[in-house]
Each structure stands twice: as C-alpha cells, then as structure tokens.
N, C-alpha and C positions, 0 to 999 in steps of 0.2 A: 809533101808526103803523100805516098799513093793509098787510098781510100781503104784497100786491105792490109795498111800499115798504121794507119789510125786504130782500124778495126784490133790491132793485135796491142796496140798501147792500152786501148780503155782497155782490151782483157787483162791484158798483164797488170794494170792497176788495179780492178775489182779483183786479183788474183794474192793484192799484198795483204793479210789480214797477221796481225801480231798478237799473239794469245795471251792471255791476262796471268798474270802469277798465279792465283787463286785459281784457277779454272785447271792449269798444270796442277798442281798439288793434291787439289781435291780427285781427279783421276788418279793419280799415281795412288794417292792411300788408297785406293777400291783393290790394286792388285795388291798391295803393301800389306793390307787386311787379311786377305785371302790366302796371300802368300809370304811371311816378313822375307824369305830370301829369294824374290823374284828375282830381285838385281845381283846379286851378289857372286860376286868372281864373274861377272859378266860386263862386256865392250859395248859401251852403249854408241850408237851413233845418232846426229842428229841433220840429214842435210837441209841445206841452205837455212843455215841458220846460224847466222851470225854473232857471237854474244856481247858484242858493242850494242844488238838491237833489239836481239831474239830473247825474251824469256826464257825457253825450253834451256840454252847453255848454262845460263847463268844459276838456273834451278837445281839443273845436274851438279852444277861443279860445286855448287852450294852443299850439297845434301851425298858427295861422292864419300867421302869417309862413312857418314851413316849407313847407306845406303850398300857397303862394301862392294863398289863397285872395279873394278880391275882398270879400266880407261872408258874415257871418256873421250870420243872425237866430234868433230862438227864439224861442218866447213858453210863457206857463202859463196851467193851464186856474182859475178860480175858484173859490177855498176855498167859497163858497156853496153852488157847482153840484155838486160832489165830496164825495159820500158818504161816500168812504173816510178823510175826514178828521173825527175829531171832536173836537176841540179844536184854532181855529186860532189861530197866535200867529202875528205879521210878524217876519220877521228883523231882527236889529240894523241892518242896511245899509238895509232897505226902512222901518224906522221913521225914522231919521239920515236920508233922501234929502229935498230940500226940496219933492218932490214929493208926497208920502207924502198919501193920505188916509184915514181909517181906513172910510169905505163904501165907497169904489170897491175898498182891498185886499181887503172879502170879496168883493164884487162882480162885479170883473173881471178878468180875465185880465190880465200884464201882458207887453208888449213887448220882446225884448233886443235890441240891434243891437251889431255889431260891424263898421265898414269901412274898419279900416287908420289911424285918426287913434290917434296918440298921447294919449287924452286927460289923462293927468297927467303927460304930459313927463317919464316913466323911462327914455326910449329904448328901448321895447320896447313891441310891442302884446300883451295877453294880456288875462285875462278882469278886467282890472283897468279896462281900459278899455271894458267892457262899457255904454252908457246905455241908460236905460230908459223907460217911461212905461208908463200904463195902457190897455189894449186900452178899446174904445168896448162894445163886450160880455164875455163870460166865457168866451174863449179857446176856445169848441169847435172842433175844426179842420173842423166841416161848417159853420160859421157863412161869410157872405160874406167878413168880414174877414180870415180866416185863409184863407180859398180864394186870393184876393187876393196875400198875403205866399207861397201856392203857386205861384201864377202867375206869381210874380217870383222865385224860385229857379228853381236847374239840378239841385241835388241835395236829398232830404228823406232825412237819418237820423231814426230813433227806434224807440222800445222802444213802440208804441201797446196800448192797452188790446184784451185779449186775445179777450172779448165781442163787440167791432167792427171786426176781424181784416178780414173780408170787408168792410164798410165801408170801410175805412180803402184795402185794397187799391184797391176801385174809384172810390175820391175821385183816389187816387196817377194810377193808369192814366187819372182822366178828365182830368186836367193834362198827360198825355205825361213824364213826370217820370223822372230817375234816382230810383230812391233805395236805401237797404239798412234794413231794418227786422228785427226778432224778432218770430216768432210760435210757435204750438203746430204741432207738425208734422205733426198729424194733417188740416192744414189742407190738405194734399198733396192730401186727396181729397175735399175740400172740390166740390159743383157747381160755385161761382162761382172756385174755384182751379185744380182738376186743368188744365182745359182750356188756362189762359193758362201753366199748366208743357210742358203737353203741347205747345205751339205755338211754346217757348223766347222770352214774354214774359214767366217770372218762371223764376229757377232759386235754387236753396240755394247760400249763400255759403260759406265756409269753415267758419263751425261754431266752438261750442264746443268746448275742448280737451275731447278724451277723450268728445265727447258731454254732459260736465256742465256744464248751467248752474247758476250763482248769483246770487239777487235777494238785495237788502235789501229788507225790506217794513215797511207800518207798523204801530205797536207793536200798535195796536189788532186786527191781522190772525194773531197769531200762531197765537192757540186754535183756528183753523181749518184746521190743518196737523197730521197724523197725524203721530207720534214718529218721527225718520230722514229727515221733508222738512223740518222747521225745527230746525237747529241753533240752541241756548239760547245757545252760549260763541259763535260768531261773527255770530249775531243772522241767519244767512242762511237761505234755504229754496233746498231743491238738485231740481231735474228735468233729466232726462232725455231729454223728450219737447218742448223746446223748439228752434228752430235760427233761423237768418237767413238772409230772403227778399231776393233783390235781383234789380236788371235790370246790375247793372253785372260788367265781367268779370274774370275773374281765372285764376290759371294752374291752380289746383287741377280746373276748370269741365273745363281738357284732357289733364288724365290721364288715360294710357290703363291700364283695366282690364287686368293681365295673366293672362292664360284660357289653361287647356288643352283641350284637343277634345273630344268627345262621348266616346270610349272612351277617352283617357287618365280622364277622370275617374269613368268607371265600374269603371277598374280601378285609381288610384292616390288617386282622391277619400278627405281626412280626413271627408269625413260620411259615416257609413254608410249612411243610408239612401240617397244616390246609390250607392253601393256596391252597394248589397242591390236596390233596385229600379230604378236608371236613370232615365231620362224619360219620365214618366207623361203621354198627354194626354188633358187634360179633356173630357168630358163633353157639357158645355152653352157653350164657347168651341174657337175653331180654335187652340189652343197647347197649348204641350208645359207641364209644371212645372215650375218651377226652383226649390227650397226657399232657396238661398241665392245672393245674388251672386258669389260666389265658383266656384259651382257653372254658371256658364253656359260653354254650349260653344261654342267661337269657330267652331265648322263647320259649326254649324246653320243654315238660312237660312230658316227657317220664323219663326212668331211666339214668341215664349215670353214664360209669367208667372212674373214675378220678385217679390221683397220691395220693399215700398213704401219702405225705408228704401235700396234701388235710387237714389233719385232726388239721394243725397246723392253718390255716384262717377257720373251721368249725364256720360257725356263727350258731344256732340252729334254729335261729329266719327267718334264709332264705334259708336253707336246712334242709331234714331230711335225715340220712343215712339209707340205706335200707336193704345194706347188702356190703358181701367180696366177688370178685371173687378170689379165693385162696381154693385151696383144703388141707386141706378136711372141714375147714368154710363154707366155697360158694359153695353149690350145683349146678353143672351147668344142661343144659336144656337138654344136650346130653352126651355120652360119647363116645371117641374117641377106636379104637379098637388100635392093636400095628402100633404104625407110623414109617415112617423110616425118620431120623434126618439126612438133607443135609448139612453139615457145609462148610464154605463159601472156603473151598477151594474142594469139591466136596465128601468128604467124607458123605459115606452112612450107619446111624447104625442102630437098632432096637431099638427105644425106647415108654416107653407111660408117656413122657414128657408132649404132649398137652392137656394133663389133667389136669394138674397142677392150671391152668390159662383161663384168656378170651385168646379165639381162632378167628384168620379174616380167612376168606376163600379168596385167593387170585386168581384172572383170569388168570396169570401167572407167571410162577416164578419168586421169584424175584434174581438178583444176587448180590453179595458182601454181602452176610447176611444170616445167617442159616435162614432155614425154614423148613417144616414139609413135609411129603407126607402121603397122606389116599388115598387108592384105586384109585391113583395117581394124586391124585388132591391135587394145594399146598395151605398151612395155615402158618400164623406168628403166635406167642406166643406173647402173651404181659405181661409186669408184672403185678405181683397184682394190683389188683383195688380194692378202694371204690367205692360201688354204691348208689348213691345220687338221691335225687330227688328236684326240687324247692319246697318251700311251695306254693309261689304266682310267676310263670311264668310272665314275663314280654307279654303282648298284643300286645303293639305297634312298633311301628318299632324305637323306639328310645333305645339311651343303658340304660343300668340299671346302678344306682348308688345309 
C-alpha cells in the first residue's frame, strides 16, 4: 500500500466515531425545549448512518411517532469505499433480507426509509419498520444520489467524518438545510466556518454534558489513542475538544451572560490577573483583553477579545461578533517585522509568530514565559480571540444580569 494510502486509512479510521444514545437525546431535547414541533411534518435525513450501527437511526425511528415526524431516511456509506473497516461481515438482518446480495453489500451503500406505515402490523412504528434497498452507488453523501435524498429532507442529523467537517458544512449550507451535526471545535476558526458563525448562519448547540464527549470506535482504531483517551473497560475514546454545530434554535442560544462592570471586576474579579492588571489593549487590534468570559465588562462599549470557547454562551440578543483576531481571518491594525522569540529558558530565535494573533506591548519583560522582541521592545502573543461588541452596554454601576 502506497504511503499516501496508509495516510487516507489512519484518517478514515480516526474519522469513525459512533455517538452515544445519551449525547443524541440530550441535544435533540434543547431544540424539542425551545420548540416541541421542531420535527414535526418534517423529513429527517441522517447520512452515512447506518442503523445496524448508528445510534442517530435507531433514535429517530425510536421517537418518530412522538416526535410527528413525516419520514425518516438514512443511508450507509460502502464497506469497499471505507478504509476504516477491515474485515467486513453483513449483519444477521442484511444476510436474512431477500434482498441481500453479497457484491452490492461491499459495494454500495444502502438506503433506510422510515414513513409512518406499520410494516409488520405491531401497532407501533419504530425502527422495526425500517425498509431498505441498495443505494445505485457507495453512499458518499457528495455523490448525486445522496445530494438528491438532501434535497428532499427539512432536517440533516449526523456525526460526519471529521477530515470533511468543512465539506460537509458546505454541501449542508448549499441545500439551505436545517440540520445539527458534531464536529471538532477548533473548527470555530476554521476560514470556511468563523465567517457563517460570525453572520449567526451556524451557532453551537447545547453541548456535551460537562463538555465530554464519548465515541465508540472501531476495534481496529484503538492503538491510535494515547492512555486516558480510550478507555479499555468501556471500549470508548473521550474528548474534549468536540461539540455540535447547528442552524436550529434553542433556549440555551438566549441566555443571558450575567456580567459585572469594568471596576467591579478589577476589584471583586476571582481571576487575578483581572485583579492585578485590568483591561490590557492590544497592540496590532483596536480591543481591549478579556482573558476569560466571565471576565467581560457589561460597560464597555468598545470591541473586546475574548476566548474562542466564548462562542459556546454567544447569546445574539446581547452581543454581536465583530470579527477573529487570528491570521490570516483577522486583519490586524499593524504588522510585526521579524521578532526574535525569547523562550522562558532564554533562548533567542528569529521568528514572525507575533503576527499570528492579538499582540500586548509590555513595559518590561516579563520572566518565566516566552515573549517577543521588536526593535527591542517586549510583546506577549495571546491566543486567538473573538471580537465582540455589546449590543446595549450596561450605564449604571450596577452588574448585568
């Protein structure tokens, strides 16, 4: 196998992740909350999502009468096409079906439909009544046919491979589509994402509890997880750095941040360093710092840069985002010529890092922590920001809630 076909196996394998029952549900009730007939007389689609494997199917076809949903479709991507699988067997159901062919099952993708017909007269619709057939290709959802089964849904869930995040996004967005999906959430500041968050065409849904997610992955995928991200005894791999993107709304979306004002939190602030230093503004951007969300001051009417994980309490109704300090997104106000890079044990390099980012101009250096030199004056790097503005600034001296 050639070196950039290895390459495309481990991706397609860290690309398998199978979402937990719990993790579906708990999202779905945030829209369900906000709206009990989000679904209802609505075509849900799910691709590559098989419900021999996929939780997402089996959750829909579970909760499709409650839920008043009009159909239900899904389809799977083909054991051939899919790296991530190396040794494929057909399930008990899809050998038993009289449909069953053994090339088309590596071949192609297959079809689920679910719309309301009882089909074994239990008096109940559930995934039992699930038919199926074989897709005419191998289920990629950039393929015509699965564009097609896009075109004729209202809403798309799914857990999509993580490699084609941005893809997948812009397939979504080019149908006009609801949908809720999981991705990495570094994808915030993604070129082809920031912009459609910044514009309130994609926001973060409710979230994993606690911020942890859990995949089941396949077996073949374990050894490529460092000790602490795959658990052995529950078979799961746990991150962090995952959440769910959606255009649909929910009440969490309007919670309001409750803030206290520029000087209460330079004098009651649990972070110290608002405490010790206040509102630092940058450098090479027109805003002030905000190291932590928590830390923004309801009185400020200026811009300020906040923490990208900001984007998860974004209420719309009491900020607007303005822009990224992040290159090459966020154009800054200046640019830096080559710095030299002090790293905290005194080592001195040539770099043009402090472009990257909001830049503080510092009075002097500082020690235990890299820092920057320009025509030998020091600067800190801070990580990416969002730059936020309030809508209605707080006046009085009281906190915002």
């Amino acid at each position: 196998m050639a070196n950039k076909d290895l390459g495309a196996a481990k991706k397609a394998k860290q690309d398998e992740f199978y979402t937990q029952w719990e993790d579906i549900e708990r999202e779905m009730n945030a829209y369900l909350e906000y709206d009990p007939d989000v679904f209802r007389g609505k075509t849900v689609l799910l691709p590559c999502d098989d419900p021999e494997w996929s939780n997402f199917a089996k959750f829909f076809a579970l909760n499709f009468t409650e839920y008043g949903l009009k159909k239900l479709i899904a389809t799977s991507y083909a054991p051939a096409s899919n790296p991530a699988i190396d040794e494929y067997k057909p399930t008990p159901s899809e050998l038993e079906a009289p449909q069953y062919d053994e090339t088309k099952s590596r071949e192609r993708g297959r079809l689920f439909v679910l719309d309301g017909t009882d089909v074994n007269h239990d008096g109940k619709v559930n995934v039992d009544d699930l038919r199926w057939t074989y897709l005419d290709g191998d289920g990629d959802f950039r393929s015509d046919e699965v564009t097609a089964l896009r075109d004729e849904a209202d809403i798309i869930v799914t857990n999509p491979p993580f490699s084609l995040f941005r893809t997948f996004v812009g397939w979504l967005l080019e149908g006009s589509k609801k949908f809720s999906i999981i991705g990495p959430k570094n994808a915030m500041a993604y070129q082809e994402i920031f912009p459609l968050i910044r514009d309130s065409k994609i926001w973060t849904g409710r979230g994993f509890a606690r911020g942890n997610a859990y995949f089941r992955i396949p077996d073949s995928a374990r050894t490529q997880y460092a000790a602490g991200v795959y658990d052995p005894e529950t078979k799961l791999v746990h991150f962090r750095n995952t959440g769910w993107f959606t255009n649909i709304d929910h009440g969490q979306r309007h919670e309001k941040i409750p803030l206290m004002t520029e000087q209460e939190n330079i004098r009651f602030s649990r972070r110290k360093v608002v405490r010790d230093v206040g509102y630092v503004k940058y450098d090479n951007y027109d805003a002030i710092e905000v190291p932590y969300v928590e830390a923004i001051p309801s009185d400020y009417a200026g811009v300020m840069g906040v923490p990208i994980t900001f984007i998860d309490k974004f209420n719309p109704d009491q900020f607007e985002i303005v822009g990224i300090a992040k290159a090459p997104l966020g154009q800054p106000s200046k640019v830096y010529p080559k710095q030299t890079q002090v790293s905290k044990t005194g080592t001195r390099t040539t770099v043009s890092k402090l472009n990257d980012g909001p830049a503080i101009k510092l009075q002097t250096a500082p020690s235990g922590t890299t820092y920057y030199e320009v025509d030998g004056e020091p600067y800190l790097q801070v990580y990416a920001r969002i730059l936020i503005r309030h809508r209605h600034p707080a006046t009085t001296g009281a906190c915002e809630s």
